[in-house]
C-alpha positions in Angstrom: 114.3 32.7 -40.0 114.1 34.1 -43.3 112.8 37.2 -41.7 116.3 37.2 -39.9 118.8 36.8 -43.1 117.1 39.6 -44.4 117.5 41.9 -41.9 121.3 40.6 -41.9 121.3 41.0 -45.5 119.8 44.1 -44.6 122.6 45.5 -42.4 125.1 43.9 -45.0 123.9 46.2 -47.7 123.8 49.6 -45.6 127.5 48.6 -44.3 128.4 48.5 -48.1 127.4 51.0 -49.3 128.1 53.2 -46.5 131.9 52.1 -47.1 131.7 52.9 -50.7 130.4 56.5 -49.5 133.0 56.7 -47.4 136.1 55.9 -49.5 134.9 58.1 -52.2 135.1 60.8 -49.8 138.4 59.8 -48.8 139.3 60.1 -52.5 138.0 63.8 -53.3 139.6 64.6 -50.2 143.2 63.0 -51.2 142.9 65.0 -54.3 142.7 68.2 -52.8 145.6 68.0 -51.5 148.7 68.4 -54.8 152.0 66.3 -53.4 151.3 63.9 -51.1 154.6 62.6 -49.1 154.3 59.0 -47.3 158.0 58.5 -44.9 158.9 54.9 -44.3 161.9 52.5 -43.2 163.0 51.8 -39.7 164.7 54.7 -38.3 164.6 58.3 -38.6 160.9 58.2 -39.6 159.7 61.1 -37.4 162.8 63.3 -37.8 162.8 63.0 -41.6 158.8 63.9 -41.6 159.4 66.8 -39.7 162.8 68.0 -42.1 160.6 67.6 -45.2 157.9 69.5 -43.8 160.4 72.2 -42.6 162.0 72.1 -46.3 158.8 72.4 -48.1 157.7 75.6 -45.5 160.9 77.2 -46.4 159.7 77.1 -49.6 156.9 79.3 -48.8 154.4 75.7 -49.1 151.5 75.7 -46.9 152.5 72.1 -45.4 150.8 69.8 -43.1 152.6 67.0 -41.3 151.8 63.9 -39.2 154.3 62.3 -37.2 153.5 58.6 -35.2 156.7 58.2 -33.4 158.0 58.7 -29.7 154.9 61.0 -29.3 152.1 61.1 -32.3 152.1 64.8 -33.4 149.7 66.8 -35.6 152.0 69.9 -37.0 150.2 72.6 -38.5 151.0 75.1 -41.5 152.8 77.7 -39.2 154.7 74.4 -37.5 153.0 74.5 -34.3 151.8 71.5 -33.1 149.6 69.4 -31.0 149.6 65.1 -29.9 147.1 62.8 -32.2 144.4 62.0 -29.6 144.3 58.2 -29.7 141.0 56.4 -28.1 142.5 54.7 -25.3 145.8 55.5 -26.4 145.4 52.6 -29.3 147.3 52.9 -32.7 144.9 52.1 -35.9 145.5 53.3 -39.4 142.3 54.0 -39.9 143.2 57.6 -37.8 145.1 58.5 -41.2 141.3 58.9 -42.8 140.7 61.7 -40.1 144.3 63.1 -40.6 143.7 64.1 -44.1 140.2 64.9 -43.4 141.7 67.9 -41.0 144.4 68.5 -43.0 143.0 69.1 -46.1 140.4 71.8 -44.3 143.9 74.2 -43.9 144.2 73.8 -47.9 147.8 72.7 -48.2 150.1 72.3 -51.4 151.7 69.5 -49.4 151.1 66.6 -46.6 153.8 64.8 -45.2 152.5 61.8 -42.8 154.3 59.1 -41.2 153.6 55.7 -41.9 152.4 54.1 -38.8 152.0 50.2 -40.2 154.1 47.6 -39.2 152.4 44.6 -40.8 153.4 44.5 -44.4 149.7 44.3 -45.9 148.7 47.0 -43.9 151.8 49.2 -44.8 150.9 49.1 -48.2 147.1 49.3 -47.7 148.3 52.7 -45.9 150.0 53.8 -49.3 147.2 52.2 -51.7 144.2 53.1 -49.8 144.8 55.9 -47.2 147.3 58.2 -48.5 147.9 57.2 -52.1 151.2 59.1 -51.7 152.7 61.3 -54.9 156.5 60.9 -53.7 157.6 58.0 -51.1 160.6 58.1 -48.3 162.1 54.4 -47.7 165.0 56.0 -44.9 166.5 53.1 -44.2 166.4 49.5 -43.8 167.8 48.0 -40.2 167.4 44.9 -37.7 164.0 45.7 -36.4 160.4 44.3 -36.7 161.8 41.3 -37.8 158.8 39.2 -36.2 156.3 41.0 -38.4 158.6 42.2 -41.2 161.6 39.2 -41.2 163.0 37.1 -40.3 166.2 38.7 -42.7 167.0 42.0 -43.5 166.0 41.3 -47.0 162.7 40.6 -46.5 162.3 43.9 -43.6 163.4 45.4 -47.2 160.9 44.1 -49.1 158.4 44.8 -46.6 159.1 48.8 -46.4 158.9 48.5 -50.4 154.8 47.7 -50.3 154.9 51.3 -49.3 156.6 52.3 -52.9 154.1 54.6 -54.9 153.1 52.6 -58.0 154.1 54.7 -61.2 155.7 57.3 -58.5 158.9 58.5 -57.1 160.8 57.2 -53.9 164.0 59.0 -52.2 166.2 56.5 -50.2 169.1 56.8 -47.7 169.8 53.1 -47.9 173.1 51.6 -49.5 173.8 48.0 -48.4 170.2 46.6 -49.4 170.0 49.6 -52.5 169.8 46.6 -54.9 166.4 45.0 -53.1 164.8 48.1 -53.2 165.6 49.0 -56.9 164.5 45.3 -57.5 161.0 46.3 -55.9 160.6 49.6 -57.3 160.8 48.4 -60.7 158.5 46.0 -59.8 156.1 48.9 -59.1 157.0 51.5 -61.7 158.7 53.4 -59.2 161.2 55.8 -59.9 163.9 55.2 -56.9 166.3 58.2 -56.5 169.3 56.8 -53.8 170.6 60.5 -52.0 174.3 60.6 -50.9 174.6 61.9 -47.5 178.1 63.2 -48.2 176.5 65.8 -50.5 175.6 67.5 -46.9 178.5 70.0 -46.3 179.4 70.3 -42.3 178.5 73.6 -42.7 175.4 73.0 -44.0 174.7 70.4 -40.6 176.6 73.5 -38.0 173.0 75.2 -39.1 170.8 72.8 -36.8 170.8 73.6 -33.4 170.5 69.9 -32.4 171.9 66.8 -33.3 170.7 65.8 -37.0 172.0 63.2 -39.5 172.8 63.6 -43.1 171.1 60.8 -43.9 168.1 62.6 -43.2 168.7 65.9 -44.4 170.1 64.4 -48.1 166.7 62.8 -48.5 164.9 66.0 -47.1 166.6 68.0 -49.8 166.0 65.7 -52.8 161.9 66.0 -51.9 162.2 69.5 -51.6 163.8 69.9 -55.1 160.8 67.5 -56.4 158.2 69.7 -55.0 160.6 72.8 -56.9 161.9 74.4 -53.6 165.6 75.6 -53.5 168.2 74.1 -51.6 169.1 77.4 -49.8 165.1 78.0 -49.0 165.5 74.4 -48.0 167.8 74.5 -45.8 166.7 77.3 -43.8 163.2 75.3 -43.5 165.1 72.3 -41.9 166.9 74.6 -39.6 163.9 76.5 -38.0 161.5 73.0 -38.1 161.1 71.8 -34.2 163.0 68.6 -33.8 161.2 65.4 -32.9 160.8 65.1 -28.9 162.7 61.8 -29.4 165.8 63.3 -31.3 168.8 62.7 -30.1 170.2 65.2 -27.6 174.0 65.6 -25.3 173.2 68.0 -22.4 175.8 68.2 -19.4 174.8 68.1 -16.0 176.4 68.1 -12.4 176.5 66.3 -9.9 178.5 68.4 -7.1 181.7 68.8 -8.2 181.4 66.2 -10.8 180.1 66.4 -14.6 178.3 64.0 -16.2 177.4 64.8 -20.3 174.4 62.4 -20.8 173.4 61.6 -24.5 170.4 59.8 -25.4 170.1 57.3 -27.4 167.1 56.0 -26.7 165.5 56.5 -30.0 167.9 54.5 -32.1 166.9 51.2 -30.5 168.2 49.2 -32.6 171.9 48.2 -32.8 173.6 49.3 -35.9 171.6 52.6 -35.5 172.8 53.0 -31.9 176.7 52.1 -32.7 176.3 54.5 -36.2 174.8 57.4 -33.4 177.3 56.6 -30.4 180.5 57.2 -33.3 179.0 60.7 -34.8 178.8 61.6 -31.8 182.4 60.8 -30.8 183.5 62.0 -34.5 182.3 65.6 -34.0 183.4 65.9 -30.3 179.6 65.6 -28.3 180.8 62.8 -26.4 184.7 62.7 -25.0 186.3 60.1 -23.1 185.8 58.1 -20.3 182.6 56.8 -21.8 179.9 54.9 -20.0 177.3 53.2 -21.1 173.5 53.1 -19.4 171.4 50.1 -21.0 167.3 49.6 -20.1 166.3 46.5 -19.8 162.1 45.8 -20.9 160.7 42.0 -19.6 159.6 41.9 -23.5 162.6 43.0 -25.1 164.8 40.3 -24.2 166.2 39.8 -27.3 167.0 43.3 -28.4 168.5 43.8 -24.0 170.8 41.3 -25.4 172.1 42.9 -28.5 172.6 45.9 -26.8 175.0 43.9 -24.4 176.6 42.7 -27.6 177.2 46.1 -29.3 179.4 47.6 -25.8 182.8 47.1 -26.8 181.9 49.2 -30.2 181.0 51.9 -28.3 184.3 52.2 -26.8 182.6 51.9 -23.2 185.0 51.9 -20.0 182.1 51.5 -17.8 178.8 49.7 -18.4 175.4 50.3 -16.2 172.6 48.3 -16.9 168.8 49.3 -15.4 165.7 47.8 -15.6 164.4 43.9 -15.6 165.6 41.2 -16.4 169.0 43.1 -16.1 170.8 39.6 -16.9 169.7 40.0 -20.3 171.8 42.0 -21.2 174.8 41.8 -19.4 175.0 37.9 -20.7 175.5 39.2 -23.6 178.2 41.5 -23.3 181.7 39.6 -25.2 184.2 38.2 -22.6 187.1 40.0 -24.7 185.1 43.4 -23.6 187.4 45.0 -20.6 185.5 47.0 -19.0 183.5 47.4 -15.4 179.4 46.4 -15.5 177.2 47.5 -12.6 174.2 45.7 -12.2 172.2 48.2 -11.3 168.8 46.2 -12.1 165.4 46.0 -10.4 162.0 47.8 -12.0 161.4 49.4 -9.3 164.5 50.9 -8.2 164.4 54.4 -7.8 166.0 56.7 -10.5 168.1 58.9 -7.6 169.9 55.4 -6.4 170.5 54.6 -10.4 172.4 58.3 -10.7 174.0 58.1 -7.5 175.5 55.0 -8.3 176.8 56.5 -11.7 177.6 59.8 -10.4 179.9 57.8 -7.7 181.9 56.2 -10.4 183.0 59.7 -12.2 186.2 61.2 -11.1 185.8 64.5 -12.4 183.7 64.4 -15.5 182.0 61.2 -17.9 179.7 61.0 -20.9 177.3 58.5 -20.8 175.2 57.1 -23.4 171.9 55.7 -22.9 170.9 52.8 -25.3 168.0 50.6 -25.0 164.8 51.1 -24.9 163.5 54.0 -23.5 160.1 52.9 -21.9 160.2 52.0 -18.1 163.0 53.0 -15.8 164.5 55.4 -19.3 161.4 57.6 -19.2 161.5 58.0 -15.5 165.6 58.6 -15.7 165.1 61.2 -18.5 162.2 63.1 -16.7 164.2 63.1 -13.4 167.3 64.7 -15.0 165.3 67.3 -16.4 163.3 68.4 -13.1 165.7 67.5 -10.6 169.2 67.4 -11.7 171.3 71.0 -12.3 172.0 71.8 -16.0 175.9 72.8 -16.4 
């Protein structure tokens, strides 16, 4: 027996030690690498990663940049790019060790990564342990994760502020909960610099050739001009960076005689984003009236298929189609003072041509629809069916 505990005691001691090795490492290897840029919050995570990363190149930085969100990207110096291989496509934090371990070999002045925690210890484990980040990105704060981050919007706040660099600098979008976060970041030391997205001119946004948000480029700028690159080289980073494969996009298509201009909206997910998406849109003249709206149902998004019912008579819908299981979800939801048409066009395994024809039957002569939700499931097959199958106008 006491042969056994110390052979345990044994394997104890290697495991320590070999840990100790291991973080140091970690360390030398953080070092090497001058400004350090960890992006939080709940939405606009991967596009704002990839803006920064775009600013900072314009600035003639070598830049490497980590993105975890509709699909986990590695994106090299020269803004190519290639998917995080995942061992049986599982998330762990731990990957951000190997991250910096590759991205340090390219000798950068900057990395931008992602944060990929949800859990609030492990967020700022990510921040304390893995990245030890020189500037911090809180985007925003919104009705999401509440189960792990919750249950109130002030404590989703709180949560996003474990990732605050102690004794550093954080750039935030956010304005309602502004005072929570200022609360934590003194708590921490933590310079917290609040960006105006009015300070983006409309001319300044005609320069992306997709659909981008102020929010995002406003806290884009204000890292560049830490890091000490101009707002003009800035700018013309951001414009030339390759958008996130989630980012919101309006492309027209046809349907015989018909149009249909079909925006996705998967990404927002949640519902202030979607309704604060859905009216930019409208405001700048991507979307035009009749509108329709297309809502995915997921068997374990219940809750969040019913605030997307909720949120239809914001987005000025005349016609609402909902997809996916339980359909019901959603369309219980919807307020009785909402005047519009719903089509329950529901069932997991109904096929994506029967869920267009049915739309493209209720267009006169042309329609915008929005598609809200979540995008796994019956979204994902929708999307990839327009793009093969359906003519482009």
């Amino acid at each position: 027996m006491f042969f056994l505990y110390t052979v345990y005691a044994g394997i104890l001691g290697v495991l320590l030690v070999a840990g100790i090795v291991e973080q140091r490492r970690h360390l030398r290897t953080l070092r090497s690498i001058p400004d350090r840029i960890l992006v939080n919050g709940i939405r606009g995570k991967s596009s704002v990663t990839r803006l920064c990363a775009g600013a900072l190149r314009g600035g003639g930085l070598t830049v490497v940049a980590k993105t975890t969100g509709t699909a986990a990207r590695f994106i090299h110096p020269d803004a190519t790019e290639e998917p995080v291989y995942r061992k049986f496509d599982i998330a762990n934090v731990v990957e951000q060790i190997g991250i910096v371990r590759r991205a340090a070999a390219a000798r950068p002045d900057v990395l931008v990564m992602e944060c990929m925690a949800v859990m609030p210890a492990l967020q700022e484990v990510n921040q304390t342990k893995l990245i030890q980040s020189t500037i911090g990105v809180l985007s925003n704060v919104r009705e999401d994760h509440l189960q792990e981050m919750g249950p109130t919007l002030e404590d989703v706040a709180r949560s996003l502020s474990r990732s605050m660099p102690v004794g550093g600098v954080c750039v935030t979008a956010e304005r309602e909960l502004l005072h929570v976060l200022q609360e934590e970041a003194d708590k921490r030391s933590c310079h917290l610099i609040a960006v105006d997205p009015e300070d983006v001119t409309d001319e300044e946004m005609d320069g992306f050739a997709y659909h981008s948000f102020k929010e995002n480029v406003a806290i884009s700028l204000e890292v560049a001009r830490l890091v000490g690159v101009p707002r003009e080289l800035a700018l013309k980073g951001m414009w030339q960076a390759p958008p996130d494969p989630g980012v919101l996009t309006v492309e027209s298509y046809r349907f015989g005689a018909k149009t249909l201009r079909f925006a996705n909206v998967f990404a927002a997910n949640d519902p202030r984003s979607t309704v604060m998406n859905v009216q930019q849109l409208i405001e700048r003249g991507k979307i035009q009236s009749p509108v329709f709206t297309l809502i995915n149902c997921r068997p374990d998004r219940v809750e969040r298929n019913g605030q997307m019912g909720e949120i239809v008579p914001e987005l000025l819908t005349d016609k609402l189609f909902v997809i996916g299981h339980p359909s019901r979800s959603a369309l219980a939801k919807v307020p009785a003072g909402w005047r519009g048409e719903a089509f329950d066009l529901g069932g997991a395994n109904r096929p994506v041509e029967e869920i267009l024809k049915a739309i493209a039957d209720q267009i006169d002569d042309e329609a915008s629809l929005i598609a809200i939700g979540n995008i796994h499931g019956q979204g994902e097959l929708l999307l990839h069916h327009l793009e093969q199958a359906v003519e482009r106008c």
